[in-house]
C-alpha positions as CSV (number, residue, x, y, z in Angstrom):
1,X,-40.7,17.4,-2.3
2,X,-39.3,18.6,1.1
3,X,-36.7,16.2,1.3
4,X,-35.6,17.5,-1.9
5,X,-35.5,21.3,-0.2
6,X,-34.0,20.0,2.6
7,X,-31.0,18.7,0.6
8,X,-30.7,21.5,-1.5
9,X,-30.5,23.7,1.8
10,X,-28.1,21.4,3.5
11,X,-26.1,21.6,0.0
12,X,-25.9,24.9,-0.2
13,X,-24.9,25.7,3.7
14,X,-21.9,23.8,3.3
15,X,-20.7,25.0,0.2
16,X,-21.1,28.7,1.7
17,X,-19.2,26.9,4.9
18,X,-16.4,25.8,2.5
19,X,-16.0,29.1,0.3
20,X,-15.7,31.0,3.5
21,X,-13.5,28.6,5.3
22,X,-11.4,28.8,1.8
23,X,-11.8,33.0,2.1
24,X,-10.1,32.8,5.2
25,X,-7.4,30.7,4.9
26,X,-6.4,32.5,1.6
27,X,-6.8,35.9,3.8
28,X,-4.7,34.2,6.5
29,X,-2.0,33.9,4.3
30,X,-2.2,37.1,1.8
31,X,-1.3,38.4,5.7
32,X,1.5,36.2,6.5
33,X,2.8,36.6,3.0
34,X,2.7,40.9,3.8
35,X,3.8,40.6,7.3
36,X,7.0,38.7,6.5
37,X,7.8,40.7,3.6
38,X,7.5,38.2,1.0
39,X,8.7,39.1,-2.8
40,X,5.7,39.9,-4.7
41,X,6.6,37.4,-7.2
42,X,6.9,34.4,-4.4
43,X,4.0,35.3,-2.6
44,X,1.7,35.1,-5.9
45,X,2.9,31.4,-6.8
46,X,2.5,30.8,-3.3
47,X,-1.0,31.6,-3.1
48,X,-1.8,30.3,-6.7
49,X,-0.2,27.0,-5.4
50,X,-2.5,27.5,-2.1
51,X,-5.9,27.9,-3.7
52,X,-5.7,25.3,-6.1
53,X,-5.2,23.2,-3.7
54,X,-8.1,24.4,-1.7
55,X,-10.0,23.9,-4.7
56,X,-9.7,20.2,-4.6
57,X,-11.8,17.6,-3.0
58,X,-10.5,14.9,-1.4
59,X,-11.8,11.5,-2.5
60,X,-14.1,9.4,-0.5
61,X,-13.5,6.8,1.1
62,X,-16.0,3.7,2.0
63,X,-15.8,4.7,5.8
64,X,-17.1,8.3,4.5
65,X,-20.3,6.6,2.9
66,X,-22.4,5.3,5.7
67,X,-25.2,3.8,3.4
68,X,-22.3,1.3,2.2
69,X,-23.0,-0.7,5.5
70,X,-26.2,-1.5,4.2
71,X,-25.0,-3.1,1.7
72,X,-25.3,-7.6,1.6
73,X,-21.7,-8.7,2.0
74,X,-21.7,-10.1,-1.6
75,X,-22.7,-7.2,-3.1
76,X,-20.2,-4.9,-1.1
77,X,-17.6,-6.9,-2.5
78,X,-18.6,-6.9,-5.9
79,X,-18.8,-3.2,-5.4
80,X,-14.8,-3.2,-4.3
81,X,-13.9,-5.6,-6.9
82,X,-15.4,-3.1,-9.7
83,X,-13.7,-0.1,-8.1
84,X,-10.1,-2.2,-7.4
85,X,-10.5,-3.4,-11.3
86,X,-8.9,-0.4,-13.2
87,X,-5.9,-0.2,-10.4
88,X,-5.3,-3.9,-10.6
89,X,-5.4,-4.2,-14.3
90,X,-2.8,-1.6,-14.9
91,X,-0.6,-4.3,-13.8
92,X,0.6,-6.6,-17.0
93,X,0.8,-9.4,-15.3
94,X,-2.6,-9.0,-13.1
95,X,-4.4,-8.0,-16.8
96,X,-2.6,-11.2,-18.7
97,X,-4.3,-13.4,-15.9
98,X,-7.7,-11.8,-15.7
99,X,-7.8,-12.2,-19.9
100,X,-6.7,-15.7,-19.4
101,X,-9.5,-16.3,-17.0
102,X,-12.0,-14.8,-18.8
103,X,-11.2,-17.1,-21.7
């Protein structure tokens, strides 16, 4: 019951954290943008461009997921082979092998 509190809390801090991190950057820049003089028409694809790029997350990455250490060597690898598949059979001649295998 706490825990689950607790991580709701901690959840919600840091998206709060990010919006206003996001507020001020786009703020920053609105200023820039009116302190240089910028045409109106430049300085609204500019910050288009700007927040929806703030919008996105970066993608994690195993160092990012502590709890992947705990993991038994075998099944961290299995784990990287099922992630790696879809990237490695885009390749025809990688898929052509893994079908022959499979066979």
């Amino acid at each position: 019951g706490s825990t689950l509190v607790s991580s709701l809390s901690a959840t919600m801090v840091e998206a709060q954290m990010r919006g206003r991190d996001r507020a001020q950057k786009v703020n920053t820049l609105r200023r820039y943008l009116t302190e240089n003089a910028v045409d109106t028409k430049v300085a609204l694809q500019v910050q288009r461009q700007i927040i929806e790029r703030l919008s996105q997350r970066d993608r994690l990455t195993n160092d990012d997921v502590v709890a992947l250490g705990m993991l038994s060597p075998s099944l961290r690898q299995d784990l990287h082979a099922e992630i790696c598949k879809p990237h490695l059979l885009a390749h025809p001649l990688l898929r052509t092998w893994a079908s022959m295998d499979a066979a």
